[in-house]
Biopython code that builds the backbone (N, CA, C, O; Angstrom):
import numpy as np
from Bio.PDB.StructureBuilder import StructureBuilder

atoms = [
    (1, "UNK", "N", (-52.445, 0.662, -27.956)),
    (1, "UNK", "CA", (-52.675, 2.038, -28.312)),
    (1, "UNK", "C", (-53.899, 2.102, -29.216)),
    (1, "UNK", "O", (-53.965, 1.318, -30.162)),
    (2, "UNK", "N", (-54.717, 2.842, -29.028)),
    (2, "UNK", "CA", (-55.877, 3.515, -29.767)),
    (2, "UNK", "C", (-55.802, 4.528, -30.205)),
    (2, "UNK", "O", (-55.230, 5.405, -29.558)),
    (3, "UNK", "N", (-56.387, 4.823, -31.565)),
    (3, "UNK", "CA", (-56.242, 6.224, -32.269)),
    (3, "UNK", "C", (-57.557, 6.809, -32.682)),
    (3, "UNK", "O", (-58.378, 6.118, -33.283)),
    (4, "UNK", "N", (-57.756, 7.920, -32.412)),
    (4, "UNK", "CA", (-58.949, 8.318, -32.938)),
    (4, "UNK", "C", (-58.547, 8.941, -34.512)),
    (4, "UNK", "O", (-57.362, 9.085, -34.813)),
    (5, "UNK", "N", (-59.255, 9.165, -35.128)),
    (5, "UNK", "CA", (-58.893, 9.029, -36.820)),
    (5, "UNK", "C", (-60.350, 10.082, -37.207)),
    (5, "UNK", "O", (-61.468, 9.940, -36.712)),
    (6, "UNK", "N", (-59.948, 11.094, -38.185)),
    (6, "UNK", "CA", (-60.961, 11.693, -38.624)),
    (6, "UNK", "C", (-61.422, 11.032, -39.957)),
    (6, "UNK", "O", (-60.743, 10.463, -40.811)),
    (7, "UNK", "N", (-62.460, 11.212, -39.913)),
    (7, "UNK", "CA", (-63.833, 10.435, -41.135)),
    (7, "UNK", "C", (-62.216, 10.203, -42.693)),
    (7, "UNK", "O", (-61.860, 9.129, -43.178)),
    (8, "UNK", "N", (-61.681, 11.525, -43.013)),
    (8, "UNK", "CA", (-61.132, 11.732, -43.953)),
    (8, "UNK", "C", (-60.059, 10.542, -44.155)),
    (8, "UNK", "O", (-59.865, 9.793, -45.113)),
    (9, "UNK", "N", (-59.347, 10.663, -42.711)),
    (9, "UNK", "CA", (-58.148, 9.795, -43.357)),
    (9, "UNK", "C", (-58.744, 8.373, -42.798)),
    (9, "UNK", "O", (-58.005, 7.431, -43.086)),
    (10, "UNK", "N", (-59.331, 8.193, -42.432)),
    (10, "UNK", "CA", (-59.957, 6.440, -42.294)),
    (10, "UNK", "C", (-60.082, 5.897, -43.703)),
    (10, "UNK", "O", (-59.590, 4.805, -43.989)),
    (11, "UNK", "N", (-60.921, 6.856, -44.846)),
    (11, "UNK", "CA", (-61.393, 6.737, -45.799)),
    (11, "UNK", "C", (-60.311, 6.684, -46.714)),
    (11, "UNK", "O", (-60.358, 6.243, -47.863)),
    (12, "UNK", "N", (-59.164, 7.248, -46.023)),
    (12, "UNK", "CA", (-58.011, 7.418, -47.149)),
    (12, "UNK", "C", (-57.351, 5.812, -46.897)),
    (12, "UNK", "O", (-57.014, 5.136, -47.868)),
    (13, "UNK", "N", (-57.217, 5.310, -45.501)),
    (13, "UNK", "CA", (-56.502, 4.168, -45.229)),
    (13, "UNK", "C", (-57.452, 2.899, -45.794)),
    (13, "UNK", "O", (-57.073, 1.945, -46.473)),
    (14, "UNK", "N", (-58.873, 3.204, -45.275)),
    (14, "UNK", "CA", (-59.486, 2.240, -46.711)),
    (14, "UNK", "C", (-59.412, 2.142, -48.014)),
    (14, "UNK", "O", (-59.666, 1.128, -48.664)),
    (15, "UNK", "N", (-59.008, 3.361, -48.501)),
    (15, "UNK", "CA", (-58.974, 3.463, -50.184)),
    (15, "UNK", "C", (-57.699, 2.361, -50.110)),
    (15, "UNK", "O", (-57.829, 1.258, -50.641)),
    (16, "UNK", "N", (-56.533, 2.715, -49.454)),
    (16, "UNK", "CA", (-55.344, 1.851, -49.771)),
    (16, "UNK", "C", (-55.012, 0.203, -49.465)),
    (16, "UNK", "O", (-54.184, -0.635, -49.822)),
    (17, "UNK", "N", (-56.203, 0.290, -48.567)),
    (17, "UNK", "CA", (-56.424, -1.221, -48.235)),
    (17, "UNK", "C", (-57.146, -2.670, -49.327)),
    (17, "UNK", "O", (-56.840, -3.843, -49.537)),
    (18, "UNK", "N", (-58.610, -1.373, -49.946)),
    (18, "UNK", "CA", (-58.401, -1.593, -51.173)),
    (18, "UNK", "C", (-57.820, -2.082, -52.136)),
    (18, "UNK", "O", (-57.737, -3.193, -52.660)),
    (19, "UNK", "N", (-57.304, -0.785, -52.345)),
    (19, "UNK", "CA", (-56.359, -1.431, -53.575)),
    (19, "UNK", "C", (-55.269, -2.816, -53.616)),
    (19, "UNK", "O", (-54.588, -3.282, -54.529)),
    (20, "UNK", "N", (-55.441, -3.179, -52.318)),
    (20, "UNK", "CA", (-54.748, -4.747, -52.086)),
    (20, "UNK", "C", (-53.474, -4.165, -51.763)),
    (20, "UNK", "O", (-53.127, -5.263, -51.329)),
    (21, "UNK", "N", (-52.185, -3.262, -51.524)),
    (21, "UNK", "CA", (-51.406, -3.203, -51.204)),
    (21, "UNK", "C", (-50.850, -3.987, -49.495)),
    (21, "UNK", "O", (-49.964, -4.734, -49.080)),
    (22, "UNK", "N", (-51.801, -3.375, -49.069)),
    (22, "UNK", "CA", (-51.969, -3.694, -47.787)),
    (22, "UNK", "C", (-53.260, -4.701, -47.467)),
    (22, "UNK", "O", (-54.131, -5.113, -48.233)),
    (23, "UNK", "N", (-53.038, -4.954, -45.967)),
    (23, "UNK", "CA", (-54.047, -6.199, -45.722)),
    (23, "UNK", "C", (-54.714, -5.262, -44.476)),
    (23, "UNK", "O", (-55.914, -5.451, -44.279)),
    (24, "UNK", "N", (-54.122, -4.407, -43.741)),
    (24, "UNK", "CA", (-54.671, -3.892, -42.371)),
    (24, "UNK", "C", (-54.215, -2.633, -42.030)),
    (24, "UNK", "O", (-52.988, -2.578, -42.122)),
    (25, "UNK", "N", (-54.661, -1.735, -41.719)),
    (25, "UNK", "CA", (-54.315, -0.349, -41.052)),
    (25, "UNK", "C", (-52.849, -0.782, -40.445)),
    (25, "UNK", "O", (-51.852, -0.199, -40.870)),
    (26, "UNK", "N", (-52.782, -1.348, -39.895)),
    (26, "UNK", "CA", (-51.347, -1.165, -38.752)),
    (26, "UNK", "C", (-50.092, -1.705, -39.811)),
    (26, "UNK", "O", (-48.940, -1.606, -39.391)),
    (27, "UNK", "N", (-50.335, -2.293, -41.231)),
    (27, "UNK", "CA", (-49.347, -2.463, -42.386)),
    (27, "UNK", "C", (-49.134, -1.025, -42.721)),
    (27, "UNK", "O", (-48.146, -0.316, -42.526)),
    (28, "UNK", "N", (-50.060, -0.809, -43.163)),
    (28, "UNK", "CA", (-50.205, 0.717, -44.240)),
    (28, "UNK", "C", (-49.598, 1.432, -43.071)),
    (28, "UNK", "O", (-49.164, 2.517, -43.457)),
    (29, "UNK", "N", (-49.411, 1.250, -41.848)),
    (29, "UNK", "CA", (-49.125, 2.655, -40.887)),
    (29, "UNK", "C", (-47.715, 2.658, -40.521)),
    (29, "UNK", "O", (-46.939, 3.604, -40.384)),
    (30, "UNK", "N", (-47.545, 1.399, -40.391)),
    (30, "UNK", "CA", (-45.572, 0.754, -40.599)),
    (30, "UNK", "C", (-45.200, 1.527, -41.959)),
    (30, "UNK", "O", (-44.462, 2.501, -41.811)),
    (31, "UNK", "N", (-45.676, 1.173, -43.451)),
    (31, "UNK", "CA", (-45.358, 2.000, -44.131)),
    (31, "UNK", "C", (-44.798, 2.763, -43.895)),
    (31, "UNK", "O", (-43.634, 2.851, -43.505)),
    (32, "UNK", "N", (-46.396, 4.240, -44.321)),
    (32, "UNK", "CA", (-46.336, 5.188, -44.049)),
    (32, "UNK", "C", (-44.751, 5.675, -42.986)),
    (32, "UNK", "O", (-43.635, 6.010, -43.383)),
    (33, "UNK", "N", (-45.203, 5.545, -41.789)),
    (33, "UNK", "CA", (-43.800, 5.772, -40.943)),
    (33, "UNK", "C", (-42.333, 5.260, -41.477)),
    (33, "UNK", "O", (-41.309, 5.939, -41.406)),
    (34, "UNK", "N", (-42.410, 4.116, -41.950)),
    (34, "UNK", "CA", (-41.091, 4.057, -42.451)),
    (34, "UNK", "C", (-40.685, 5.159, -43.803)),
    (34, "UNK", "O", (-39.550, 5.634, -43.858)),
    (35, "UNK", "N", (-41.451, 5.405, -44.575)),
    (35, "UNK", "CA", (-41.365, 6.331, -45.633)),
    (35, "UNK", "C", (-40.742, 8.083, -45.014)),
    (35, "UNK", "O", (-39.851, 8.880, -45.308)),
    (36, "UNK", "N", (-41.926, 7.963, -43.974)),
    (36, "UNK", "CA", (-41.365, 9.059, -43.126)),
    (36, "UNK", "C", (-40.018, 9.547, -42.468)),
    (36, "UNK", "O", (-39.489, 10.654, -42.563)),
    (37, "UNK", "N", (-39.612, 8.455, -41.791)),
    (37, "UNK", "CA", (-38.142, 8.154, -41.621)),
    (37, "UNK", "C", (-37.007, 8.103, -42.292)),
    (37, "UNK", "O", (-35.893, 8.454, -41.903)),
    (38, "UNK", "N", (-37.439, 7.474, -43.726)),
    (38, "UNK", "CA", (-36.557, 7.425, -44.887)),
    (38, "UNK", "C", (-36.249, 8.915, -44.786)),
    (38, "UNK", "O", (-35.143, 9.378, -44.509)),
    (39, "UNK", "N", (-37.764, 9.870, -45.138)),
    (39, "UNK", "CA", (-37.400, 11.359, -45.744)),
    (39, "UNK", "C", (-36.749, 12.273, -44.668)),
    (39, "UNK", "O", (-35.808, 12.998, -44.992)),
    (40, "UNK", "N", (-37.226, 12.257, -43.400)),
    (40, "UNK", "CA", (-36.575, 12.569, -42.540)),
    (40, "UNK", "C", (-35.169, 12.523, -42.271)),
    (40, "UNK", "O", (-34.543, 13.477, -41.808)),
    (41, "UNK", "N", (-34.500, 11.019, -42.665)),
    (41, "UNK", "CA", (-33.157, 10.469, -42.611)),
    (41, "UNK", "C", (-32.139, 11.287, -43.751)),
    (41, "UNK", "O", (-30.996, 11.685, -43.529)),
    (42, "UNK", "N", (-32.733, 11.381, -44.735)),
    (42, "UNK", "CA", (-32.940, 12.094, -46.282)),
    (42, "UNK", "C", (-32.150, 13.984, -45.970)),
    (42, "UNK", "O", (-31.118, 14.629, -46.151)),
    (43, "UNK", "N", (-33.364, 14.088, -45.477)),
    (43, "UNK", "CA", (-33.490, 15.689, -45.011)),
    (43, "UNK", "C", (-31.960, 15.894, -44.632)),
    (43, "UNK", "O", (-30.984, 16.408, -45.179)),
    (44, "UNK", "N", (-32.259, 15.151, -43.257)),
    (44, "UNK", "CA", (-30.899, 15.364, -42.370)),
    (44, "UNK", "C", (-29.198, 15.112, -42.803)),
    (44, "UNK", "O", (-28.162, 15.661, -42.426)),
    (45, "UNK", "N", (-29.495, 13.981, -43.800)),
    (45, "UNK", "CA", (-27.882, 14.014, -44.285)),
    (45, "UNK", "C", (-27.741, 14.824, -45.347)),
    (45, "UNK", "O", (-26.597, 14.759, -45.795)),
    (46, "UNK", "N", (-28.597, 15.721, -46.056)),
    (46, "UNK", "CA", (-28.620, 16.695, -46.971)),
    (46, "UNK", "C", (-28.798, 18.201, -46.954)),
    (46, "UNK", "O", (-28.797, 19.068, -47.828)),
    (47, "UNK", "N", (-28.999, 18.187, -45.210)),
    (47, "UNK", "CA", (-29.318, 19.450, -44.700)),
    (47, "UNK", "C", (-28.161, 20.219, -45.279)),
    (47, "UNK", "O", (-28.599, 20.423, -46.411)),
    (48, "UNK", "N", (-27.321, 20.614, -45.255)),
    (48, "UNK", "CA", (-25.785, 20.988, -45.860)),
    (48, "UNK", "C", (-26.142, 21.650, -46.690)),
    (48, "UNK", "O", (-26.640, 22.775, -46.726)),
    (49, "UNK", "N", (-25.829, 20.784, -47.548)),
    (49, "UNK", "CA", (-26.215, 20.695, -48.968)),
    (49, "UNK", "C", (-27.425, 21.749, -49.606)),
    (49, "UNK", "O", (-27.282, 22.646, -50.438)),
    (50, "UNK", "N", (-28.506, 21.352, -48.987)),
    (50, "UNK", "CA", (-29.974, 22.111, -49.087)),
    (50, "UNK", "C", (-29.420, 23.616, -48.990)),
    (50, "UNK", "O", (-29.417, 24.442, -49.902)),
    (51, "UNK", "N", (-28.887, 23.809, -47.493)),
    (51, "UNK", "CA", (-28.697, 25.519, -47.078)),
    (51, "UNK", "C", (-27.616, 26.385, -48.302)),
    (51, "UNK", "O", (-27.625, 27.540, -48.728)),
    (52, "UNK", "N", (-26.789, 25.251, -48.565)),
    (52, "UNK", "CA", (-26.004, 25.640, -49.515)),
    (52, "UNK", "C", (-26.579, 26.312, -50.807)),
    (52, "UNK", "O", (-26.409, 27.512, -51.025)),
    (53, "UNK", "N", (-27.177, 25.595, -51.543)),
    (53, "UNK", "CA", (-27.755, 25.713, -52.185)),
    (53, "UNK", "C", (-29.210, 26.749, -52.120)),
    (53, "UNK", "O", (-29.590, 27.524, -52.997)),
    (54, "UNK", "N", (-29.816, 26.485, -50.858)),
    (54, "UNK", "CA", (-30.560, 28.368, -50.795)),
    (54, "UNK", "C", (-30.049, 29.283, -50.903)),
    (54, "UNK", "O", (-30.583, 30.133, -51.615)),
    (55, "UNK", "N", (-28.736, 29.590, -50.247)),
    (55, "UNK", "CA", (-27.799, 30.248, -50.283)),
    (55, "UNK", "C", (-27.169, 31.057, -51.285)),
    (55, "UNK", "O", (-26.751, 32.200, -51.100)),
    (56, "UNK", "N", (-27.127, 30.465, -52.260)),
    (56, "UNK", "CA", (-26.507, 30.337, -53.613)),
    (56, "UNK", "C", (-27.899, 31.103, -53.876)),
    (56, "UNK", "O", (-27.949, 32.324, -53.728)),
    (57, "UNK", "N", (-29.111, 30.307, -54.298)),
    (57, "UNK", "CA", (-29.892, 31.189, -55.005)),
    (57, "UNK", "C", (-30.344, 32.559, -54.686)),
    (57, "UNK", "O", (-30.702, 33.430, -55.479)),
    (58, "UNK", "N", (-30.245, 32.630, -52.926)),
    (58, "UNK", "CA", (-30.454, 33.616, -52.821)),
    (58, "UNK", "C", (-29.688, 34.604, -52.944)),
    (58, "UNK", "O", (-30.174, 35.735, -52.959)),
    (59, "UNK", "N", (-28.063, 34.369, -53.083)),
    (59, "UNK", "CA", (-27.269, 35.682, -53.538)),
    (59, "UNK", "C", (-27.806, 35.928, -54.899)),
    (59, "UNK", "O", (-27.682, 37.022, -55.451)),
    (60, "UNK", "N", (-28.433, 34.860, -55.468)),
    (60, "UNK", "CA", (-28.514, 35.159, -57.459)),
    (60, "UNK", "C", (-29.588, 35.908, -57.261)),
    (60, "UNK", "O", (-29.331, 36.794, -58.076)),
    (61, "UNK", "N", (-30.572, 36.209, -56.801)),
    (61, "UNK", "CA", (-31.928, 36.527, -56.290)),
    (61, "UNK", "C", (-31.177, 38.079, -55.839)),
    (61, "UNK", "O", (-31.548, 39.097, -56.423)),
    (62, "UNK", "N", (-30.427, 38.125, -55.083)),
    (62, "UNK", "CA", (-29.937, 39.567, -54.767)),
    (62, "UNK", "C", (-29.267, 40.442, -55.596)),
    (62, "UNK", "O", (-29.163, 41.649, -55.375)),
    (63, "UNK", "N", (-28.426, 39.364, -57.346)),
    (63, "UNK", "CA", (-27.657, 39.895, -57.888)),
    (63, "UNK", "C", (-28.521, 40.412, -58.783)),
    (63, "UNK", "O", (-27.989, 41.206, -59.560)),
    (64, "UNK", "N", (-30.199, 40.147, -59.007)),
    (64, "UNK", "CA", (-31.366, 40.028, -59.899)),
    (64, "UNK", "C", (-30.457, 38.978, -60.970)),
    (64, "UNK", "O", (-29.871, 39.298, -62.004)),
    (65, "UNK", "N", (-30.579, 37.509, -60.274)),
    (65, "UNK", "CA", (-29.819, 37.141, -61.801)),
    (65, "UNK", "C", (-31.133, 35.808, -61.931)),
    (65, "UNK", "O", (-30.885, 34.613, -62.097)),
    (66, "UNK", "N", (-31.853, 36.127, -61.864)),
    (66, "UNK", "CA", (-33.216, 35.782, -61.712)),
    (66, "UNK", "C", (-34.463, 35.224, -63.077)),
    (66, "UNK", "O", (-35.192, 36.090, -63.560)),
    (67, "UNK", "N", (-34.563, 33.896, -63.524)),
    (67, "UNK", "CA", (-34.982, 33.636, -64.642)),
    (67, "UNK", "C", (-36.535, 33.999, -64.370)),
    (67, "UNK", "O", (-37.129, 34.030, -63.292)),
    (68, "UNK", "N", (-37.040, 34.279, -65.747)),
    (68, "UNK", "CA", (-39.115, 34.075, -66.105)),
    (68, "UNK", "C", (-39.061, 32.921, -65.888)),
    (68, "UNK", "O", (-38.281, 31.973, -65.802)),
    (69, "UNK", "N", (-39.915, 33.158, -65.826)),
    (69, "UNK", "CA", (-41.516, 31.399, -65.928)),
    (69, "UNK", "C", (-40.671, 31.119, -67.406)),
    (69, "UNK", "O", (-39.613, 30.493, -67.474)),
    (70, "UNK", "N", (-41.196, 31.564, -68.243)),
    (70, "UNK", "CA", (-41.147, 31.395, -69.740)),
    (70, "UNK", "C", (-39.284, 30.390, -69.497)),
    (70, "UNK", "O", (-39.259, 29.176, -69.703)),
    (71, "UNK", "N", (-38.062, 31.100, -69.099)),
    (71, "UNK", "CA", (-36.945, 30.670, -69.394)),
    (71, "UNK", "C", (-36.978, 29.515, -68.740)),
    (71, "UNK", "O", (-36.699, 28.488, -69.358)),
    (72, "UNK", "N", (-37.319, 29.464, -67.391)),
    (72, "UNK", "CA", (-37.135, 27.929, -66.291)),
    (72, "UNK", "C", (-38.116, 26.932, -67.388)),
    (72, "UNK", "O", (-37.912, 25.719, -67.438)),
    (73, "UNK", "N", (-39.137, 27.569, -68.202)),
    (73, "UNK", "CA", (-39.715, 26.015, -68.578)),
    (73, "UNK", "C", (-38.811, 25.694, -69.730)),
    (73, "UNK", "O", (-38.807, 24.489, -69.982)),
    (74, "UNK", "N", (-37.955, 26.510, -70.592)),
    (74, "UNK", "CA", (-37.456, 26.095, -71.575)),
    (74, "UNK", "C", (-36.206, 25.465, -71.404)),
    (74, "UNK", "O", (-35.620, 24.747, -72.214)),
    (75, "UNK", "N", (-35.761, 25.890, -69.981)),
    (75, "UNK", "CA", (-34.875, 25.392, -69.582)),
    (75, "UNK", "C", (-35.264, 23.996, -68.784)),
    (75, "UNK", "O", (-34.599, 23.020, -69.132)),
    (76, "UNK", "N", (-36.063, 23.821, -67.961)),
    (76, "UNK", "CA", (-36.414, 22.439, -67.944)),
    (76, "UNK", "C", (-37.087, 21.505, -69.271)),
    (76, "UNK", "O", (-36.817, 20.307, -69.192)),
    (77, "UNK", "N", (-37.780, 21.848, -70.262)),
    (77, "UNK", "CA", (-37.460, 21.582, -71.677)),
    (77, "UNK", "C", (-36.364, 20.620, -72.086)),
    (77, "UNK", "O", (-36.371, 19.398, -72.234)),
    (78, "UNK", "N", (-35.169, 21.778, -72.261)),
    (78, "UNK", "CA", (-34.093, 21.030, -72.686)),
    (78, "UNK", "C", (-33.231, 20.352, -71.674)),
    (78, "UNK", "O", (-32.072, 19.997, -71.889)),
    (79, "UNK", "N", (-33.750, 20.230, -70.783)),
    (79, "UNK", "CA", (-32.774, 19.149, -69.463)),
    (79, "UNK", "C", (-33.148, 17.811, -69.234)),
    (79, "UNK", "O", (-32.542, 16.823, -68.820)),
    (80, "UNK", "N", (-34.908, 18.142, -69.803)),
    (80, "UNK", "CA", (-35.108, 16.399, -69.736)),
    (80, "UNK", "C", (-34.775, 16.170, -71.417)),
    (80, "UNK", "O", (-34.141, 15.136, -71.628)),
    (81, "UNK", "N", (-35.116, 16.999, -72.660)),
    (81, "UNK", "CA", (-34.720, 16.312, -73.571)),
    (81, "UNK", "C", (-33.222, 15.310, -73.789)),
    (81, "UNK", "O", (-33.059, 14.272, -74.428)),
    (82, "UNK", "N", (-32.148, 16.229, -72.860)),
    (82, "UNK", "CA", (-30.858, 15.775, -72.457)),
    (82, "UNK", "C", (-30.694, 14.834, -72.174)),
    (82, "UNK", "O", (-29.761, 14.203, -72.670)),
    (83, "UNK", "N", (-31.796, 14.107, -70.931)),
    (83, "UNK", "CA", (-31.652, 13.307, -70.054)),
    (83, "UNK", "C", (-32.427, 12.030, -70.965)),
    (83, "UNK", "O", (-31.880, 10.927, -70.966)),
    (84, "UNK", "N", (-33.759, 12.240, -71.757)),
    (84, "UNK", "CA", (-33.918, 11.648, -72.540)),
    (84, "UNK", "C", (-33.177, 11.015, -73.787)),
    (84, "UNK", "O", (-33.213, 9.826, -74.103)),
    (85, "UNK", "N", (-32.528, 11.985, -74.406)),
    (85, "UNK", "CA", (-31.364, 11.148, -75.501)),
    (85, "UNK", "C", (-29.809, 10.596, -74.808)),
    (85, "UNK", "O", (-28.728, 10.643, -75.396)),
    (86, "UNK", "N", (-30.028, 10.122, -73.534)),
    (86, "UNK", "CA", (-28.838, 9.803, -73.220)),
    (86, "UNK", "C", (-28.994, 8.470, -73.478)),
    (86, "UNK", "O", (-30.083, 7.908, -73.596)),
    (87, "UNK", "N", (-27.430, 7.723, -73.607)),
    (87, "UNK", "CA", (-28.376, 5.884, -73.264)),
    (87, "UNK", "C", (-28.090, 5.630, -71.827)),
    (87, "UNK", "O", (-27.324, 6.222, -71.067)),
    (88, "UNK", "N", (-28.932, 4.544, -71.610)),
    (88, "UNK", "CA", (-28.644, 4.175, -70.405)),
    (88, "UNK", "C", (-28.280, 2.762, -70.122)),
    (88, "UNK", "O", (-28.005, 2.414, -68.973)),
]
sb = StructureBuilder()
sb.init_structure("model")
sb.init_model(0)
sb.init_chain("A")
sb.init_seg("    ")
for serial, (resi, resn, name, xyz) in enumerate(atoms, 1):
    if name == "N":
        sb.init_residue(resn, " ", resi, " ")
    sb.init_atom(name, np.array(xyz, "f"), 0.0, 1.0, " ", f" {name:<3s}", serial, name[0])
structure = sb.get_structure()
């Protein structure tokens, strides 16, 4: 198989070849695809879950129960401070 490849991502698969991770395009492309698969695999056993959860926000969204900018950052704020003073 042959691929034709635009200027951009050639340049992108050299940058990573580079950096020594990889030794050859067809490594970095196994990667890549396996990563893909992972998220794909990901997606699908969480699909549920996901709709559920739109679901949910969007009744809160209908009830206007709806946070600012300003509250979601203070509230992500104190969720990593949380997550930060825990031990692990």
């Amino acid at each position: 198989m042959s691929l034709a490849l635009d200027p951009a991502t050639e340049q992108r698969i050299q940058r990573e070849i580079a950096r020594g991770a990889y030794r050859e395009p067809a490594e970095l492309i196994n990667r890549a695809l396996d990563l893909l698969e992972s998220q794909e695999n990901w997606l699908l056993r969480n699909k549920d879950a996901i709709h559920q959860r739109l679901a949910e926000s969007m009744a809160q969204a209908d009830r206007n129960e709806l946070h600012t900018p300003e509250e979601v950052r203070a509230l992500l704020h104190q969720d990593r401070q949380s997550r930060a003073s825990r031990p692990q």
